[in-house]
N, C-alpha and C positions, 0 to 999 in steps of 0.2 A: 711215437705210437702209444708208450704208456701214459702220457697226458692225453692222448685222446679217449685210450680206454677210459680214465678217472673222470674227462670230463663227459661222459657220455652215462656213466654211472650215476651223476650229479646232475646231469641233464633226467634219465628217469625217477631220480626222485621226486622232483616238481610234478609231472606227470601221474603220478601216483596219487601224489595230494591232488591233484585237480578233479580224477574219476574221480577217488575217494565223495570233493565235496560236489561234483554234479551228482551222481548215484544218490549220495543218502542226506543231501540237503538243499531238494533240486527246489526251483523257485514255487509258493505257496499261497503266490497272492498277496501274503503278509507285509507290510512295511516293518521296517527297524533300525538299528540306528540312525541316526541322522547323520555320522560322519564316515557311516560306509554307504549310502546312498551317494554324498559327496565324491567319495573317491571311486564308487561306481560309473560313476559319468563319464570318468574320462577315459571309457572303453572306447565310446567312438573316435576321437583325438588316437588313441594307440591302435586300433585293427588296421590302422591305413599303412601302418610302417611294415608288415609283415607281409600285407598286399602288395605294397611295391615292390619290394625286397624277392618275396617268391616269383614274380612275375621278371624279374629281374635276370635271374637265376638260368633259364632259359635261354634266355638271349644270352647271356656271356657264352653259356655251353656252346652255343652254335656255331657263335662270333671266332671262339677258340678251334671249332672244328676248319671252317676255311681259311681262318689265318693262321693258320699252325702258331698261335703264341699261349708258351706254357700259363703267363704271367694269367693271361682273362682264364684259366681252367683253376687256379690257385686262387682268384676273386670267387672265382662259382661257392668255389668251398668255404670261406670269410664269409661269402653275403650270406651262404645257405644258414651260418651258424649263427649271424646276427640273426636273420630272420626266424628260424627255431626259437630265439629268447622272446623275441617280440607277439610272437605268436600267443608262447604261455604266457607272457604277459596279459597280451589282450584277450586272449580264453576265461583268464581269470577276472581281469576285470566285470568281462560280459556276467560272469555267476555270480560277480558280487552287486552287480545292479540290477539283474533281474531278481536275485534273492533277497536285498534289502528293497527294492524299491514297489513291492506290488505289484510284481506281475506275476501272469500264469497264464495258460495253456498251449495248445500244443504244438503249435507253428514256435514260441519262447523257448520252449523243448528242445527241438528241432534244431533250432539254432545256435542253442548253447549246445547241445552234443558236437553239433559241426565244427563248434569252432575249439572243441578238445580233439576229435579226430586229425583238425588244422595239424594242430601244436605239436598232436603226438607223429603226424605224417612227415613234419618238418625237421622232428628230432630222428626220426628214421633213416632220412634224405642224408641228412648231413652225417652221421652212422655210417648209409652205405659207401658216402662221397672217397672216389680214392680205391675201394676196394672191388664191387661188383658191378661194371658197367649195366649190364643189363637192369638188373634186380635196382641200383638205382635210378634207371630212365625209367621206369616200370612204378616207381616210387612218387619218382617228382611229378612227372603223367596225374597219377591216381590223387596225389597231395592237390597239386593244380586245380582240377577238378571238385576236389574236395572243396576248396577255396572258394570257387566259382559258385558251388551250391548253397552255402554257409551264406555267400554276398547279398545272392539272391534271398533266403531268408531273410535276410538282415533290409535287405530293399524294404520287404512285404510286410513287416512289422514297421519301420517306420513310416513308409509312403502310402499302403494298401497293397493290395493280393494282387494288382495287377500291372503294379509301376515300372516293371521290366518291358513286359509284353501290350501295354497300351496303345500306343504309339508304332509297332511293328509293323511295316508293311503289310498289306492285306491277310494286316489279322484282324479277327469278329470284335468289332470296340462292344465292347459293355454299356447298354443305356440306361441312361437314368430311370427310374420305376414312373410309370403312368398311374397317375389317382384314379385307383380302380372304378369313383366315383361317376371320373368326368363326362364331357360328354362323346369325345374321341373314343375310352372305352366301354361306355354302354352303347352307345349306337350306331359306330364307324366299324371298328372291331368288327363286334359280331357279324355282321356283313360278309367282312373280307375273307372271316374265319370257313362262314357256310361256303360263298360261293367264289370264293379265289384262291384260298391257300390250298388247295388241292394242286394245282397248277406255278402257283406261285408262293410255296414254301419251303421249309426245310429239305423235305425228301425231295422236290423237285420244282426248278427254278427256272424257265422259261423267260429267254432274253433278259435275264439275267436280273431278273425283278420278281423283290419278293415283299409279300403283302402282310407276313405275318406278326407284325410288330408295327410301331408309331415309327420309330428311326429309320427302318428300314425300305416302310414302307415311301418317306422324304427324302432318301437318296435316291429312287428310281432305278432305272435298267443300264443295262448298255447301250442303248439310245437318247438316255439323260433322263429328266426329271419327268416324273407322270402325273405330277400334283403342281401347278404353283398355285402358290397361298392368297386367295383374296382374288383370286382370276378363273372360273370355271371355265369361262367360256378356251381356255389355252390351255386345258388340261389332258393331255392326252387319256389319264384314267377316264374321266369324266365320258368323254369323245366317246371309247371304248362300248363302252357300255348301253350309249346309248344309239349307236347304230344299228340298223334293222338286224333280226334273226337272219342270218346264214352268210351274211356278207362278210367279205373278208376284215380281216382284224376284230370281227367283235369279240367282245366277251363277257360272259364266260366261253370259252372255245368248246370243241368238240364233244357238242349238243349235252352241254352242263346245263342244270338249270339257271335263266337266265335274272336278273335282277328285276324286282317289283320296281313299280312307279316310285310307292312308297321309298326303297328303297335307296333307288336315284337321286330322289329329291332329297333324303338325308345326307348324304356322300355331296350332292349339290351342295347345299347350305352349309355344310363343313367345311368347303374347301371356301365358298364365300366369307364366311367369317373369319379365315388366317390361317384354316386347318392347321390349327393348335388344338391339344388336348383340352383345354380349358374353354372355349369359346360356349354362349350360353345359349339353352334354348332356342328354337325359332318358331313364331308361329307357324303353324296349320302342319305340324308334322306330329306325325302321331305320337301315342303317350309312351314318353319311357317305363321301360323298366325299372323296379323299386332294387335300387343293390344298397345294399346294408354296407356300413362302413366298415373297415377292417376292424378286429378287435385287438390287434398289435404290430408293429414291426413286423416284417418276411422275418423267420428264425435262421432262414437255411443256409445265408453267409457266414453265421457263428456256428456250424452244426461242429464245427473243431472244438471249440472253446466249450459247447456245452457236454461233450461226448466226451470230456477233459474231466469237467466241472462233476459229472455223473461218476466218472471211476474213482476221484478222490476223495470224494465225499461222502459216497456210499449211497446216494437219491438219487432218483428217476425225476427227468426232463421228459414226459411224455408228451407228442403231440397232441391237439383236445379233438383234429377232424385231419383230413386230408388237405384244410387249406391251409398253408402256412402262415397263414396270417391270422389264423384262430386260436394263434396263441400258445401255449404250454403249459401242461398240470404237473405240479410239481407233487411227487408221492412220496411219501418214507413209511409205508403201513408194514416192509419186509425187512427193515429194522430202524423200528422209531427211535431205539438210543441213540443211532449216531447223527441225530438229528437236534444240533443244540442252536444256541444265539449265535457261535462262529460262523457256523454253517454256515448263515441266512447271511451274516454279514461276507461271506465268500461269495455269494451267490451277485451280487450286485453289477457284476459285468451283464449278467441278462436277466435283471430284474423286472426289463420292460415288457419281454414274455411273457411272463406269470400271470394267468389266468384264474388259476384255480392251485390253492395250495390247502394240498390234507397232512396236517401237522398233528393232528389226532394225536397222543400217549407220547408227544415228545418231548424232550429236554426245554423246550423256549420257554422262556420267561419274560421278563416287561422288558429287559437288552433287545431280547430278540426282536420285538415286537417294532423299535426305532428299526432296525434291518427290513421289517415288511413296511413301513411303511413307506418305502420307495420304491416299491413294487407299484411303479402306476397303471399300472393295468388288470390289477387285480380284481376279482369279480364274486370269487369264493372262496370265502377263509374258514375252514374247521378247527378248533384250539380245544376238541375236547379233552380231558382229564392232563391239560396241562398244568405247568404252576404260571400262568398269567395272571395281573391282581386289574382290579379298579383302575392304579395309576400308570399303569401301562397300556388298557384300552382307551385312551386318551390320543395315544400318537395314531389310532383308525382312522379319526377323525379327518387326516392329509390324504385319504384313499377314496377319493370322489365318485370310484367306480363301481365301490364294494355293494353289490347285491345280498348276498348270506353270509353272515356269520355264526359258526356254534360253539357257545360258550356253555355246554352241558361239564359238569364237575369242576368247574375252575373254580379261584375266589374272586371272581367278578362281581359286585354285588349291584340291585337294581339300579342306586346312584349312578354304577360306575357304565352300567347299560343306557342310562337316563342320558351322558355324556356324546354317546353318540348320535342320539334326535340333532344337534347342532351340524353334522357332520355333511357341508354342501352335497345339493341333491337328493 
């Protein structure tokens, strides 16, 4: 028993150093050494051992509950204690390659805490082992769990946000984004939008078929498919719609307004061309509408990382409209000091946002200026009364998108303005 006190003393010192270095030198984005990047890697190789092992843990318990043998309740307690090392182990590994290796935000977060909660849940475990039945089942439970949340993090950063739950039995698959351009979404869509997704959308789903999306609307109902591709004439939607007012099956149903000519014959020649998003014009149908291409990337998958990127750094990610695809104004006029070249180079996970960045009174300099210019989407750059010279408005020149720039009190000089005439577009 007093070996176990000592080692359980020796076990929360590790634990100690681990919050210590998640708390106050949590990951920054930053790269650094090169030979703790190296030995940061092989956190994935060591999380598995502690996975097996706590999962392991479990089963002996049980195994020993119906077979009454001492020997599998005396393994529970060996594996629990192996598993505890491997844990900190791999806890510490994950801090050292998310801290050496560039990354940050807040799912990285997330997952390094979980997997110091692991470590320190596992050194509890094996603590209670032996002494408080309950208060240990209640442990290993709560550890397990912990485990299972931690994986599933660990899934989401490596595979994507949805690599657990993809695949699930009638779950909502996630579809691919539609060019808000094409011609499925300027003149199929809006259609379905006016006069079917009342009936046939989110809030309410009528034989099991819904209109409000491209994906959704080519899986069909519970009576199967209402679109096939390249065949109007075998289309049930098609059919639908264009059966007389009041007969059974038409639609739109209970005396909605019903679909134009015009309209028909768009939904017609949609489905004739392979009812693919993409498919082009057809004569004699009337003039689309003019939609303006997106001005960036949807933001709102990263709204984690940039809502990360905003409290560390002390700048505003502000949306420029309501449509997420118009982009992000990046501001610092509520404290332009802490607005320097790191900044900008932190900023680079959602560089492709940036729309408009007011750098007015701050720290940047011609460093900072290589960091914008991988902002490709940029549109409006302010750089008043910074220390920018000449040979750093040179790297504007890679920003093909840039509309305004203001160079009021800098040391720019006409030359150095002269530099960007050259500047494609």
């Amino acid at each position: 028993m007093r070996l176990r006190s000592r080692a359980w003393i020796l076990g929360a010192l590790p634990i100690i150093l681990l919050f210590t270095l998640v708390r106050f030198a949590p990951p920054d984005g930053g790269e650094r050494a090169e030979f703790a990047q190296f030995v940061g890697r092989f956190h994935p190789i060591a999380v598995h051992i502690p996975i097996a092992l706590l999962f392991l843990v479990p089963i002996l318990e049980g195994a020993a509950l119906f077979r009454r043998q001492r020997e599998l309740r005396q393994a529970a307690g060996f594996v629990l204690g192996i598993a505890a090392v491997g844990a900190l182990l791999a806890a510490f590994l994950g801090w050292l390659l998310a801290w050496s290796g560039g990354y940050q935000g807040g799912l990285v977060t997330q997952h390094m805490y979980g997997g110091f909660w692991v470590a320190a849940g596992s050194l509890i475990c094996w603590r209670l082992f032996g002494r408080s039945r309950i208060a240990y089942a209640v442990a290993l439970v709560g550890t397990i769990c912990l485990l299972i949340w931690t994986g599933d993090l660990g899934g989401k950063l490596t595979h994507g946000a949805t690599f657990l739950t993809e695949y699930m039995p009638f779950a909502e698959r996630k579809e691919p984004p539609i060019d808000p351009t094409s011609f499925y979404a300027t003149r199929v869509q809006p259609i379905f939008t006016t006069k079917c997704t009342l009936c046939h959308g989110a809030d309410k789903t009528k034989g099991g078929l819904r209109l409000d999306s491209y994906g959704r609307s080519m899986r069909g109902g519970k009576d199967g498919l209402v679109v096939h591709a390249g065949d109007p004439a075998t289309s049930e939607l098609l059919r639908r719609v264009t059966l007389p007012a009041g007969s059974k099956g038409f639609m739109p149903a209970e005396g909605k307004p019903a679909l134009t000519a015009e309209e028909i014959k768009i939904i017609e020649e949609w489905i004739r061309g392979g009812a693919t998003p993409q498919i082009a014009e057809t004569g004699g149908l009337p003039e689309a509408p003019k939609v303006l291409a997106p001005l960036t990337p949807d933001y709102r998958p990263q709204m984690k990382i940039i809502e990360a990127l905003e409290s560390s750094l002390g700048v505003l990610l502000v949306p420029r409209s309501q449509n997420p695809t118009d982009g992000l104004i990046l501001r610092t006029a509520s404290a332009p000091d802490r607005c320097n070249d790191d900044t900008l180079q932190k900023l680079a996970s959602v560089a492709g946002f940036i729309v408009d960045a007011e750098l007015a009174r701050t720290k940047v300099t011609d460093k900072g200026l290589s960091a914008i210019s991988a902002f490709s989407n940029l549109r409006f750059l302010d750089l008043t009364h910074t220390a920018v010279t000449s040979a750093g408005v040179k790297e504007l020149t890679k920003l093909d998108k840039l509309e305004s720039l203001n160079l009021t009190d800098t040391k720019v000089t006409p030359d150095g303005v002269s530099a960007l005439a050259t500047k494609p577009g």
